[in-house]
PDB file as gemmi writes it, atoms N, CA and C in Angstrom:
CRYST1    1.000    1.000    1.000  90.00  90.00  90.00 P 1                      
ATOM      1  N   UNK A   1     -12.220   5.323  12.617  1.00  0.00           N  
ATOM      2  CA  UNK A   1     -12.745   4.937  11.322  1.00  0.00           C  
ATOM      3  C   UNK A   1     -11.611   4.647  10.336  1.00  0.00           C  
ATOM      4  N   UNK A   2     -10.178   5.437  10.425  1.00  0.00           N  
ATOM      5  CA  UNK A   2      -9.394   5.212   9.465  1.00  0.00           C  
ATOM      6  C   UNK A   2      -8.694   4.282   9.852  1.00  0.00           C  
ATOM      7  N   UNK A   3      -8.814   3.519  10.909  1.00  0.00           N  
ATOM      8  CA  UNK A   3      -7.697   2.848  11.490  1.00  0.00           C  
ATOM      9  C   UNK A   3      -8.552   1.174  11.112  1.00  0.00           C  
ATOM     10  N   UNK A   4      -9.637   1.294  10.698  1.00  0.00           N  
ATOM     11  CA  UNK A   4     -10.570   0.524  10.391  1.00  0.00           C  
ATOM     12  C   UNK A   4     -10.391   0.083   9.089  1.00  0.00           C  
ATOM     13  N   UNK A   5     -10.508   1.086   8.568  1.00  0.00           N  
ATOM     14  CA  UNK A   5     -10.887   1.101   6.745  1.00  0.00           C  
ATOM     15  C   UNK A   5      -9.547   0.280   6.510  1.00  0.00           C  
ATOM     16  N   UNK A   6      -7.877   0.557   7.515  1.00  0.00           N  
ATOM     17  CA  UNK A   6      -6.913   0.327   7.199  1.00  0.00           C  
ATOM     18  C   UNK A   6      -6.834  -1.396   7.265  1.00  0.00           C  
ATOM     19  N   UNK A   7      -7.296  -2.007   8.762  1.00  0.00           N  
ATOM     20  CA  UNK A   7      -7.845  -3.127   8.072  1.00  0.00           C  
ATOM     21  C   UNK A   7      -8.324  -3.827   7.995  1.00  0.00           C  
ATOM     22  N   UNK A   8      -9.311  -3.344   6.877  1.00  0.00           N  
ATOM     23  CA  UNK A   8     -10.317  -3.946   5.723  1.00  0.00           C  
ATOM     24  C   UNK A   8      -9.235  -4.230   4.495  1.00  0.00           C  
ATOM     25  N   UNK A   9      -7.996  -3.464   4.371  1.00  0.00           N  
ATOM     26  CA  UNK A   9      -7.655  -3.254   3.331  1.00  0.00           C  
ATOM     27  C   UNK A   9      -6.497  -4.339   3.505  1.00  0.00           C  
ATOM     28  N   UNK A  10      -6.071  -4.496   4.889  1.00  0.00           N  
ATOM     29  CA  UNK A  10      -5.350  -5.126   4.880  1.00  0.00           C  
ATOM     30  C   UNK A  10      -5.789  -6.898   5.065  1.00  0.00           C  
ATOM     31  N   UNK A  11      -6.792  -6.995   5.404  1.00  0.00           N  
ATOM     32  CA  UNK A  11      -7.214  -8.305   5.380  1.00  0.00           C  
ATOM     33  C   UNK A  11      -7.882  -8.670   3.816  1.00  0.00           C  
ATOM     34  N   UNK A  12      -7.594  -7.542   2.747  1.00  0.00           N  
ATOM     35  CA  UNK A  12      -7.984  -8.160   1.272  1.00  0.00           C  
ATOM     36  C   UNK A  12      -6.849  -8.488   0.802  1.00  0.00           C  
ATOM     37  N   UNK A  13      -5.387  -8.169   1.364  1.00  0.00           N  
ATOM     38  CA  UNK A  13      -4.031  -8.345   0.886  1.00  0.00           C  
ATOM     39  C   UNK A  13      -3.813  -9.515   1.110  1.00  0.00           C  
ATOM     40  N   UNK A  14      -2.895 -10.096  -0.170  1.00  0.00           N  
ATOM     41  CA  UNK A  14      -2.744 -11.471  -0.034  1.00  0.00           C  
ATOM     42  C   UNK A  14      -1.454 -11.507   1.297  1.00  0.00           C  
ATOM     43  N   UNK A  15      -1.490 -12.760   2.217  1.00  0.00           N  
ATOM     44  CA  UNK A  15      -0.898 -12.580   2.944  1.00  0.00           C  
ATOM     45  C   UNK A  15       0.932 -12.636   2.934  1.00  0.00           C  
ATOM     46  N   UNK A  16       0.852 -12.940   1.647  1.00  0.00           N  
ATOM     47  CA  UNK A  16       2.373 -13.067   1.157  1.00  0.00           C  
ATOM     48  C   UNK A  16       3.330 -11.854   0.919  1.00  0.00           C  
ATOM     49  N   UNK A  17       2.557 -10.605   1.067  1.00  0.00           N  
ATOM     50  CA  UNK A  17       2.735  -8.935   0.865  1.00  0.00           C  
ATOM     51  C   UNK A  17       3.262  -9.016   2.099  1.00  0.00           C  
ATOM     52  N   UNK A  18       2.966  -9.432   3.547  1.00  0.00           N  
ATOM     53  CA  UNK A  18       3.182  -8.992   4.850  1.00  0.00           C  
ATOM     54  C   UNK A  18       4.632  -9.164   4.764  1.00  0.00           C  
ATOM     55  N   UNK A  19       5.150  -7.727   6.004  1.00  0.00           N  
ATOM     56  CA  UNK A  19       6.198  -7.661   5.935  1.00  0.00           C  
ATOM     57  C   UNK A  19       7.550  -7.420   5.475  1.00  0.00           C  
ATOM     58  N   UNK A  20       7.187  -6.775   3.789  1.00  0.00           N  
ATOM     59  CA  UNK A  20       7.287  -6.282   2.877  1.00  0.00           C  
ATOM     60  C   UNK A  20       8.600  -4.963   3.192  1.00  0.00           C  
ATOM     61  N   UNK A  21       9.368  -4.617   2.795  1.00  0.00           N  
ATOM     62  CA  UNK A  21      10.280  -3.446   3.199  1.00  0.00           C  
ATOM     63  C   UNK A  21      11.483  -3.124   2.127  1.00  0.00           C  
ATOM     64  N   UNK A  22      11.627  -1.682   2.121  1.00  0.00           N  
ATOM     65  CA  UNK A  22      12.617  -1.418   0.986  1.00  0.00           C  
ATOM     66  C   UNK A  22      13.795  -0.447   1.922  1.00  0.00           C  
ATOM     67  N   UNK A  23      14.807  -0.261   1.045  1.00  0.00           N  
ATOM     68  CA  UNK A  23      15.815   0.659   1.639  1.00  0.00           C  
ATOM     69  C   UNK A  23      15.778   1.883   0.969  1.00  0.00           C  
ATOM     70  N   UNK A  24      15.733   3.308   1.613  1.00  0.00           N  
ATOM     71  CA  UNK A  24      15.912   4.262   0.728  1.00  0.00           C  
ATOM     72  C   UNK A  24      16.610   5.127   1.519  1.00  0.00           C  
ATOM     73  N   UNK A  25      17.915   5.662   0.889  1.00  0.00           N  
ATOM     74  CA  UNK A  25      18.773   6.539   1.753  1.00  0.00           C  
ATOM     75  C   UNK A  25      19.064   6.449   3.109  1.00  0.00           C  
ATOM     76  N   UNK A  26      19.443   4.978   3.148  1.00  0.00           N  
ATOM     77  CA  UNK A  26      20.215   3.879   3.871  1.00  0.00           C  
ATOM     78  C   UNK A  26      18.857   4.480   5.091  1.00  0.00           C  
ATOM     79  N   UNK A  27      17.254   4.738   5.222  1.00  0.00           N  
ATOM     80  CA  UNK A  27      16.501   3.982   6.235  1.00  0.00           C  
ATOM     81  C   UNK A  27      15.625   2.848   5.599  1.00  0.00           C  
ATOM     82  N   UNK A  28      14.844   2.467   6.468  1.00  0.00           N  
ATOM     83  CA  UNK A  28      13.798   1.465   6.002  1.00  0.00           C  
ATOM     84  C   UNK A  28      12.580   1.900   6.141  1.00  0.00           C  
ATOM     85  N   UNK A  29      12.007   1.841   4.554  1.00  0.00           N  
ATOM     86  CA  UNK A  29      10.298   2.096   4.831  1.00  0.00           C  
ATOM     87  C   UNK A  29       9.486   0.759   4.420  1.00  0.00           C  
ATOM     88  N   UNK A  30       8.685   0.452   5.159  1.00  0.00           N  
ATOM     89  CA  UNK A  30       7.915  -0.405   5.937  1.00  0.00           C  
ATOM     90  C   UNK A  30       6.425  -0.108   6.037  1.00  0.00           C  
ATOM     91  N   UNK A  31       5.759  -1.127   6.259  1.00  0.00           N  
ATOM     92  CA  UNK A  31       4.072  -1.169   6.154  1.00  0.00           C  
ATOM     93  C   UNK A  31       3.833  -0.172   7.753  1.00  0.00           C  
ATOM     94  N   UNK A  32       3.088   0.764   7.799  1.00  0.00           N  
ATOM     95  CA  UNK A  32       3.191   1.933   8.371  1.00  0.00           C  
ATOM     96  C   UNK A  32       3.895   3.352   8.526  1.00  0.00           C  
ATOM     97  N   UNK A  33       4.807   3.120   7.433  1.00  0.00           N  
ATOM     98  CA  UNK A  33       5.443   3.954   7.381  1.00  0.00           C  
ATOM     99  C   UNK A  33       4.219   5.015   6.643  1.00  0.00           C  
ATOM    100  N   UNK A  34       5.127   6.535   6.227  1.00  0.00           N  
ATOM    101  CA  UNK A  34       3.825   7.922   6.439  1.00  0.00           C  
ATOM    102  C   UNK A  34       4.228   7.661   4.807  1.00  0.00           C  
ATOM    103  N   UNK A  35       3.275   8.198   3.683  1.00  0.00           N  
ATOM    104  CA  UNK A  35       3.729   8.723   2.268  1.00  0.00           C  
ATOM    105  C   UNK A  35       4.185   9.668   2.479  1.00  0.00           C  
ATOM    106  N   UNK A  36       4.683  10.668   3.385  1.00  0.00           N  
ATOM    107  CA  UNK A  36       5.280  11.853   3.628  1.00  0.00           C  
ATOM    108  C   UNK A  36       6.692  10.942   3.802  1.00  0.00           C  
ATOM    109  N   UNK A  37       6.844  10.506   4.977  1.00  0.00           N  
ATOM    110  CA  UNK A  37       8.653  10.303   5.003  1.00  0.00           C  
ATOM    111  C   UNK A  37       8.659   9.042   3.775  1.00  0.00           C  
ATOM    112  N   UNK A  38       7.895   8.575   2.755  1.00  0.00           N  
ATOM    113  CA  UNK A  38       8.453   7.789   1.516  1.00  0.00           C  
ATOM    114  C   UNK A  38       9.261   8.763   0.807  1.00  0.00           C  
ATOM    115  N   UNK A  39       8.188   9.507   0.232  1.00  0.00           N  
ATOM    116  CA  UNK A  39       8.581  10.269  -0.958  1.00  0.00           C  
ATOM    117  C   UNK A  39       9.470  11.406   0.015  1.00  0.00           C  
ATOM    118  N   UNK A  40       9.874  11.643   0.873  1.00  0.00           N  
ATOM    119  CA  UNK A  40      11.474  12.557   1.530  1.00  0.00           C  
ATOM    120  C   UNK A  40      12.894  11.589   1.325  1.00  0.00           C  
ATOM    121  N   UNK A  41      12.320  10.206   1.727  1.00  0.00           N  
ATOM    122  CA  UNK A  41      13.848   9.451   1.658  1.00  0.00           C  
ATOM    123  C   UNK A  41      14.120   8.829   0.059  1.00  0.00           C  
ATOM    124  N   UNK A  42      12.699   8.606  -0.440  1.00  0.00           N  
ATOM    125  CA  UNK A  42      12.633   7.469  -2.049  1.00  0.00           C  
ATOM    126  C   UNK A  42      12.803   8.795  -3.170  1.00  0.00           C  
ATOM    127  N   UNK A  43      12.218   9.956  -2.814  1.00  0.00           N  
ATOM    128  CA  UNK A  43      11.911  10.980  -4.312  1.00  0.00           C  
ATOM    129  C   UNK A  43      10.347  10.336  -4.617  1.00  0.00           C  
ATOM    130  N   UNK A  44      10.348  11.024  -6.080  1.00  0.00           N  
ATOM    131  CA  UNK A  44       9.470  10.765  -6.467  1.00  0.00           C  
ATOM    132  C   UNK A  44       9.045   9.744  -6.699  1.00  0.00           C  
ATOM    133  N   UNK A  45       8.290   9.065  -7.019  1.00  0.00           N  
ATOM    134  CA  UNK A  45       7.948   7.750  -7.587  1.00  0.00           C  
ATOM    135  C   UNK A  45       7.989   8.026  -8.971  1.00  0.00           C  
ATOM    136  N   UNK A  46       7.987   7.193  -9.832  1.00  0.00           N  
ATOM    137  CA  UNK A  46       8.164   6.809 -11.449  1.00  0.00           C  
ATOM    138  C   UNK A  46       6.761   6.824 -12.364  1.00  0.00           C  
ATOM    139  N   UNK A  47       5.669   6.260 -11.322  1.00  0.00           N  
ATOM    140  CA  UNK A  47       4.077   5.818 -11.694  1.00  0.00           C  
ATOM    141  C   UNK A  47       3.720   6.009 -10.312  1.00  0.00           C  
ATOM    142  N   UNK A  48       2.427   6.626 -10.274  1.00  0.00           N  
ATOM    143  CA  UNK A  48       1.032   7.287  -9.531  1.00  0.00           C  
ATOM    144  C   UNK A  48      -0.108   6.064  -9.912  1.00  0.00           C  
ATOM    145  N   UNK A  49      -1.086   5.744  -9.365  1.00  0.00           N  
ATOM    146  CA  UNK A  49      -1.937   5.101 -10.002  1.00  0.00           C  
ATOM    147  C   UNK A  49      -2.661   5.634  -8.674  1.00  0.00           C  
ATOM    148  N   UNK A  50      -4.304   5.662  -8.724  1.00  0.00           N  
ATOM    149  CA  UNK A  50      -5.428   6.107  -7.688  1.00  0.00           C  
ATOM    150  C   UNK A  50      -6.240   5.106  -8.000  1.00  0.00           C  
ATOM    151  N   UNK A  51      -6.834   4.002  -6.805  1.00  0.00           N  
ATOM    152  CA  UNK A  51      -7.691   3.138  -7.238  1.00  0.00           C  
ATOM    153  C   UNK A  51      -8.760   3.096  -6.180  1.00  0.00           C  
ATOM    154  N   UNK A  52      -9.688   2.527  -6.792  1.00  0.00           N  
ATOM    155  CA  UNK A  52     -10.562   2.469  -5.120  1.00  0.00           C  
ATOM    156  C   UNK A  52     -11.361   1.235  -5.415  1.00  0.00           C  
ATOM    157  N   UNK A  53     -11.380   0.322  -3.968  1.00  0.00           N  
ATOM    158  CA  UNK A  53     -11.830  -0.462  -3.826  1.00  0.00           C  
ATOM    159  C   UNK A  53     -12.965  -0.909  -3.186  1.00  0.00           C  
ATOM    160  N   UNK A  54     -13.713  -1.669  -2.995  1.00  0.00           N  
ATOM    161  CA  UNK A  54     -15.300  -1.406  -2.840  1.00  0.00           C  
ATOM    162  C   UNK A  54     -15.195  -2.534  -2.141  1.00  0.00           C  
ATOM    163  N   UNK A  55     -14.998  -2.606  -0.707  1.00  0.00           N  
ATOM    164  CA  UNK A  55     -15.402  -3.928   0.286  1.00  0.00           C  
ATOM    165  C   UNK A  55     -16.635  -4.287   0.924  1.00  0.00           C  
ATOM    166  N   UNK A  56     -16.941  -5.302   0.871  1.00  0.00           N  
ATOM    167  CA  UNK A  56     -18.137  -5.674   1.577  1.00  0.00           C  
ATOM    168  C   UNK A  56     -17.602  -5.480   3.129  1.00  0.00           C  
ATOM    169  N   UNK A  57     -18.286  -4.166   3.921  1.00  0.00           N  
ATOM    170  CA  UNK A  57     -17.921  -4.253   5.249  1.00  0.00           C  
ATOM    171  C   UNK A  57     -18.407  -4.903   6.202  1.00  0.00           C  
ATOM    172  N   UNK A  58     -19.574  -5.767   5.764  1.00  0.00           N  
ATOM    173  CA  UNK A  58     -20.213  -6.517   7.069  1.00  0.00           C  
ATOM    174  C   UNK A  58     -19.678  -7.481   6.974  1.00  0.00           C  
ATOM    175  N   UNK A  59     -18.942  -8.161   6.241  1.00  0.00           N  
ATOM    176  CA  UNK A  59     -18.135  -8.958   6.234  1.00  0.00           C  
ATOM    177  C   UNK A  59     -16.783  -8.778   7.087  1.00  0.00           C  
ATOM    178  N   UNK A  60     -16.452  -7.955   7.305  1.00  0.00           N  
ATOM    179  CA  UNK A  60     -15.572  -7.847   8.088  1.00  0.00           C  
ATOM    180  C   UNK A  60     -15.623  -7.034   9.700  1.00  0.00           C  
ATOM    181  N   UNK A  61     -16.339  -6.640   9.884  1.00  0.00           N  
ATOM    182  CA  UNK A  61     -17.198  -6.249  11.021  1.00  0.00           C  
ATOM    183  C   UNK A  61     -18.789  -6.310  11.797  1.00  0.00           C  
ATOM    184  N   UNK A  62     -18.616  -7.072  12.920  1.00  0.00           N  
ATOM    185  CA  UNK A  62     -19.538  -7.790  13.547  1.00  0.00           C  
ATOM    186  C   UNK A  62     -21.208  -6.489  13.633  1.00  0.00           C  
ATOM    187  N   UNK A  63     -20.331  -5.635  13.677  1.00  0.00           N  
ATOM    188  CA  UNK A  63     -21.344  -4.272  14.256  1.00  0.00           C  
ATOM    189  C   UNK A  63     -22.076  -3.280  12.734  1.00  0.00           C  
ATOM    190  N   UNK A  64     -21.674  -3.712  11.557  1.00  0.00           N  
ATOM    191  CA  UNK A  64     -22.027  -3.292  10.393  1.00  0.00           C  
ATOM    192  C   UNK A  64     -23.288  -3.817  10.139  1.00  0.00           C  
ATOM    193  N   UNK A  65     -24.007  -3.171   9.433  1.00  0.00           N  
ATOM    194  CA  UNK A  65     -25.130  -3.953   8.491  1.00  0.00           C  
ATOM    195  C   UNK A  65     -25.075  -4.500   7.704  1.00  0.00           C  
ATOM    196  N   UNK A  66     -25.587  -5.415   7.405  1.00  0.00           N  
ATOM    197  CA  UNK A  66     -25.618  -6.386   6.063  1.00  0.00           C  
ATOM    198  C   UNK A  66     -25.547  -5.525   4.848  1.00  0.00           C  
ATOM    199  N   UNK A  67     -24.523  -5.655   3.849  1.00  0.00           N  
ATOM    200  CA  UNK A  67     -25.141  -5.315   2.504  1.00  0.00           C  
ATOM    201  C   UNK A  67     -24.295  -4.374   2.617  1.00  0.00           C  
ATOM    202  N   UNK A  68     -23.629  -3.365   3.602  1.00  0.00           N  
ATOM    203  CA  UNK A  68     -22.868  -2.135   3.407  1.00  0.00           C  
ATOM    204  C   UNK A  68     -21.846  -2.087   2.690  1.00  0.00           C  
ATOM    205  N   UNK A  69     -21.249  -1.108   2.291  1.00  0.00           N  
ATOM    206  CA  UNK A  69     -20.408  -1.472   1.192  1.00  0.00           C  
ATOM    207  C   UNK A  69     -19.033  -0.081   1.300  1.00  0.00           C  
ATOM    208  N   UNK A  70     -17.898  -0.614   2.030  1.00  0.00           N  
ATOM    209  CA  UNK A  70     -16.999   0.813   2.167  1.00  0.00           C  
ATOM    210  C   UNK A  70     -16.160   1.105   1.251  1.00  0.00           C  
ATOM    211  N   UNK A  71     -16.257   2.092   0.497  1.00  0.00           N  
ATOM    212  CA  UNK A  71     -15.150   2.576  -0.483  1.00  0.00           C  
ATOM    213  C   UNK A  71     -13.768   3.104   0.237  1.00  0.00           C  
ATOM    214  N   UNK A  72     -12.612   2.386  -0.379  1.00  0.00           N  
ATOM    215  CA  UNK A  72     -11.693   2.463   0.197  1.00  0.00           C  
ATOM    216  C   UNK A  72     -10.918   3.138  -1.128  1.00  0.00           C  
ATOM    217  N   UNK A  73      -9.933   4.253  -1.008  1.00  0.00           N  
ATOM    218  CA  UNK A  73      -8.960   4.660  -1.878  1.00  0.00           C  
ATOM    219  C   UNK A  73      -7.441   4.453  -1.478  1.00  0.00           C  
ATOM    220  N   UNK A  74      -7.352   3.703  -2.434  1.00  0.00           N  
ATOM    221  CA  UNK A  74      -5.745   3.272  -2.371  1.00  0.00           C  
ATOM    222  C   UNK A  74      -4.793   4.205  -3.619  1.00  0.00           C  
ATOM    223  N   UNK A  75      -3.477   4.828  -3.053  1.00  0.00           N  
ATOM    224  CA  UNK A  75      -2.766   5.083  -4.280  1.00  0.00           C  
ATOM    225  C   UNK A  75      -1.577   4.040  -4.255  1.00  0.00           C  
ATOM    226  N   UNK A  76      -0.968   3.577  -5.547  1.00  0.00           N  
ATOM    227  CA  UNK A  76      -0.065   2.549  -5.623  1.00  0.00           C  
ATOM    228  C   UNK A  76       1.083   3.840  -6.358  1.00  0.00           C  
ATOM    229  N   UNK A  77       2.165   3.136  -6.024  1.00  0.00           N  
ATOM    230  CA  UNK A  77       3.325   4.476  -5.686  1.00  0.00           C  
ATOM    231  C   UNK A  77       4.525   3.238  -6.526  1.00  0.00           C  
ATOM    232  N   UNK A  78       5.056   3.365  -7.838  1.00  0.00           N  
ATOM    233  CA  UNK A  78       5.846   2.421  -8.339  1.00  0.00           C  
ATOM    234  C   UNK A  78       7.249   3.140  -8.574  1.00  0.00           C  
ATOM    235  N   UNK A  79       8.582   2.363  -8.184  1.00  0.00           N  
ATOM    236  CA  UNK A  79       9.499   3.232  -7.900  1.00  0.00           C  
ATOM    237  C   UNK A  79      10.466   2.339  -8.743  1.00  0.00           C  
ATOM    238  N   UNK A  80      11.361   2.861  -9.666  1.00  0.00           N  
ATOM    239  CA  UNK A  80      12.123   1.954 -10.500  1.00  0.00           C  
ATOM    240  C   UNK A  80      13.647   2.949 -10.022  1.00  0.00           C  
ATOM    241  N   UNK A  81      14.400   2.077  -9.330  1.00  0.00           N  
ATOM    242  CA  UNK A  81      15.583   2.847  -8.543  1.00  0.00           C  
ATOM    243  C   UNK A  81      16.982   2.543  -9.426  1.00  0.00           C  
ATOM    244  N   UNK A  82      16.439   1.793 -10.393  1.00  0.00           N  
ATOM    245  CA  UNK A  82      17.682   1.255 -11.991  1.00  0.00           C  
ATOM    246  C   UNK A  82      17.754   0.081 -12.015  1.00  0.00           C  
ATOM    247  N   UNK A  83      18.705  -0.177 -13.208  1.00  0.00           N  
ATOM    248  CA  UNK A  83      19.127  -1.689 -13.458  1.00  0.00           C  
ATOM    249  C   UNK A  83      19.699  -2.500 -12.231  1.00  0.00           C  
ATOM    250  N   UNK A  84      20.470  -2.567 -11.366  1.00  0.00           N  
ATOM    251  CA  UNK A  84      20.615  -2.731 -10.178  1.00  0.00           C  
ATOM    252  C   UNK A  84      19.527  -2.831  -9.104  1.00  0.00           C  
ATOM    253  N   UNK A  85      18.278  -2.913  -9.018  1.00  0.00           N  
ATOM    254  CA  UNK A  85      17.688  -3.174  -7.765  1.00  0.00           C  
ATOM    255  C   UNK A  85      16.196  -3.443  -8.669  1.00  0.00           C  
ATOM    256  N   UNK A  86      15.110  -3.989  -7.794  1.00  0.00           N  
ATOM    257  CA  UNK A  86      14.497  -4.177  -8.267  1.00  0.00           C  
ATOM    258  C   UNK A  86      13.235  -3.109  -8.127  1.00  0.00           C  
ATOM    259  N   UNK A  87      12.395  -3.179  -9.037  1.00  0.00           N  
ATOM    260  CA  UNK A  87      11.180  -2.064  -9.041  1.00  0.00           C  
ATOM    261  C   UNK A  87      10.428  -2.587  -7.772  1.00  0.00           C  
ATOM    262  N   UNK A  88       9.428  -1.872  -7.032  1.00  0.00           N  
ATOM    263  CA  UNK A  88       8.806  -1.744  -6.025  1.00  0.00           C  
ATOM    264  C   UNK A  88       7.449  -0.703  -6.520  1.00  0.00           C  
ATOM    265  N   UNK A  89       6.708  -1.730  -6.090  1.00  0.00           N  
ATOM    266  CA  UNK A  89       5.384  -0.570  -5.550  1.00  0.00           C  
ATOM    267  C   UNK A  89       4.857  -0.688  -4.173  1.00  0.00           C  
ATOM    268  N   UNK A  90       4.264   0.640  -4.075  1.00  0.00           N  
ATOM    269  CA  UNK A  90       4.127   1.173  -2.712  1.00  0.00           C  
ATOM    270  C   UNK A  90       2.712   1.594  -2.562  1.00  0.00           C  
ATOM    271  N   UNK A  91       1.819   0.574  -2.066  1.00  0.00           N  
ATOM    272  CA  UNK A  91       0.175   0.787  -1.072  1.00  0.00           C  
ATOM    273  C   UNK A  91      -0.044   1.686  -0.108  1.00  0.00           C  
ATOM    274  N   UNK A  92      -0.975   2.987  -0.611  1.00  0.00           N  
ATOM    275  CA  UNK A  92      -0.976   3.704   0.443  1.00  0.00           C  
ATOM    276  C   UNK A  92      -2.130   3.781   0.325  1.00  0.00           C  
ATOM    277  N   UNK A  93      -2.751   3.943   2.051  1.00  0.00           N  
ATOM    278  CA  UNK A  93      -4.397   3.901   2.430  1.00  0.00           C  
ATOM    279  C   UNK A  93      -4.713   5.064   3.180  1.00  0.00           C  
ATOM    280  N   UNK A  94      -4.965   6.265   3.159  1.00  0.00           N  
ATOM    281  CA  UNK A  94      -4.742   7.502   3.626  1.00  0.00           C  
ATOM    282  C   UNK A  94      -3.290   7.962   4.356  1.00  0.00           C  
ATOM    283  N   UNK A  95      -2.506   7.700   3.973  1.00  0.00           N  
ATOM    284  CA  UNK A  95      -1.465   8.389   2.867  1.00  0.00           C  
ATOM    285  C   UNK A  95      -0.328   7.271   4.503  1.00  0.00           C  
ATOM    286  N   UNK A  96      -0.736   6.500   4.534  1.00  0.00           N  
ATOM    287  CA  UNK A  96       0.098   5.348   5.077  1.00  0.00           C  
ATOM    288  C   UNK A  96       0.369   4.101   4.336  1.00  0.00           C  
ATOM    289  N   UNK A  97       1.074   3.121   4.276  1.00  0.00           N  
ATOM    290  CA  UNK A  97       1.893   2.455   3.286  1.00  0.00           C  
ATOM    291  C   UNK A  97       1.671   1.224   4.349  1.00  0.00           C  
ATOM    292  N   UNK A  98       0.586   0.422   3.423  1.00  0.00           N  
ATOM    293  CA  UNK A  98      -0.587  -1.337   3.706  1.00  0.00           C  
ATOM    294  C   UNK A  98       0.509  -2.066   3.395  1.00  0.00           C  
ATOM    295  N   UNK A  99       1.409  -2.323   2.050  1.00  0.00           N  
ATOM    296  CA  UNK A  99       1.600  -3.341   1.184  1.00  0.00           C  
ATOM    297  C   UNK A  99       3.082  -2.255   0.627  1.00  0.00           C  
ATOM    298  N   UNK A 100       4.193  -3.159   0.380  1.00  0.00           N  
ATOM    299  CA  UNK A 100       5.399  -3.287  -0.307  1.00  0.00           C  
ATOM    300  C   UNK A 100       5.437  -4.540  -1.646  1.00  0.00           C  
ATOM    301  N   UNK A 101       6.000  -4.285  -2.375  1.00  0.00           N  
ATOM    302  CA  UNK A 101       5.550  -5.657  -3.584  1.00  0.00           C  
ATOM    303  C   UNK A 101       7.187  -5.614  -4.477  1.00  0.00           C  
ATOM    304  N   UNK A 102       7.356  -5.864  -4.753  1.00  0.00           N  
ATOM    305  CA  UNK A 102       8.581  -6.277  -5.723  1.00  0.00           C  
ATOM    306  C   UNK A 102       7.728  -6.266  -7.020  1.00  0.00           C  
ATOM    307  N   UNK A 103       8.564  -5.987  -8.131  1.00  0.00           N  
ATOM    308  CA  UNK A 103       7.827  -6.096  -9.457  1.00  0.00           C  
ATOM    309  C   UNK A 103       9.015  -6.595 -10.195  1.00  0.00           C  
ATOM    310  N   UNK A 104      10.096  -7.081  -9.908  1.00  0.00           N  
ATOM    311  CA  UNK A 104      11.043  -7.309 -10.813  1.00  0.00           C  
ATOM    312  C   UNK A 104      11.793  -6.565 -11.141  1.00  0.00           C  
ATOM    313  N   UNK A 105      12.674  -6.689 -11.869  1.00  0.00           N  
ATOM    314  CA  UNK A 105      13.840  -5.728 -12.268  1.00  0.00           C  
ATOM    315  C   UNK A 105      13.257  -5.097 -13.817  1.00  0.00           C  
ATOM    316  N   UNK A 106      12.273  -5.105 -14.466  1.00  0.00           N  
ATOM    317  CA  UNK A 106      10.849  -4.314 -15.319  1.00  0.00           C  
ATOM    318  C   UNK A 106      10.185  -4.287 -15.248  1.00  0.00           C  
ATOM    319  N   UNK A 107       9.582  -4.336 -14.222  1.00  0.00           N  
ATOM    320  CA  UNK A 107       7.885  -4.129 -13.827  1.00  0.00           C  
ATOM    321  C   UNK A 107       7.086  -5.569 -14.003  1.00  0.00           C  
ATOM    322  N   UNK A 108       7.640  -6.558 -14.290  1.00  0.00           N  
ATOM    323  CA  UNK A 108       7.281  -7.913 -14.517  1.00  0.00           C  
ATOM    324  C   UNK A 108       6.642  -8.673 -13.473  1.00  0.00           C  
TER     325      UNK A 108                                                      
END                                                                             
């Protein structure tokens, strides 16, 4: 079921997110990576945000009923590492990491 919900979430991502990856304490975290080994190699994050998203699941699965509707909770994880690199946020879908994003060097 979670490996499901994961993607639903990932087929609402624009496809320009794929592939997405940052450096933190010279490893690489990457779309599958755990929110456990993020926040061991990144620290904390800067901004928390909890969102949840409401997919039409028969739309994306042949074996669903019409009309169903799966609530999905995403936390977005925003990491500002200084003037030198750029801000990043970080998609996590039960506590695994969908989506990497760049935000600019201010959140822009």
């Amino acid at each position: 079921m979670h490996k499901w919900i994961s993607l639903v979430v990932l087929a609402w991502m624009p496809a320009l997110a794929v592939g997405q990856s940052i450096r933190c304490s010279d490893k690489i975290i990457s779309e599958g990576s755990s929110g456990l080994e993020v926040s061991s190699l990144c620290g904390d994050p800067a901004q928390v945000e909890h969102k949840t998203i409401y997919k039409d699941a028969s739309a994306s699965a042949s074996n669903v009923a019409v009309g169903t509707t799966t609530e999905v909770h995403v936390d977005l994880w925003t990491y500002n590492f200084g003037p030198d690199r750029l801000m990043q946020r970080i998609w996590l879908v039960d506590g695994v990491v969908v989506r990497i994003e760049s935000l600019g060097r201010y959140g822009f």
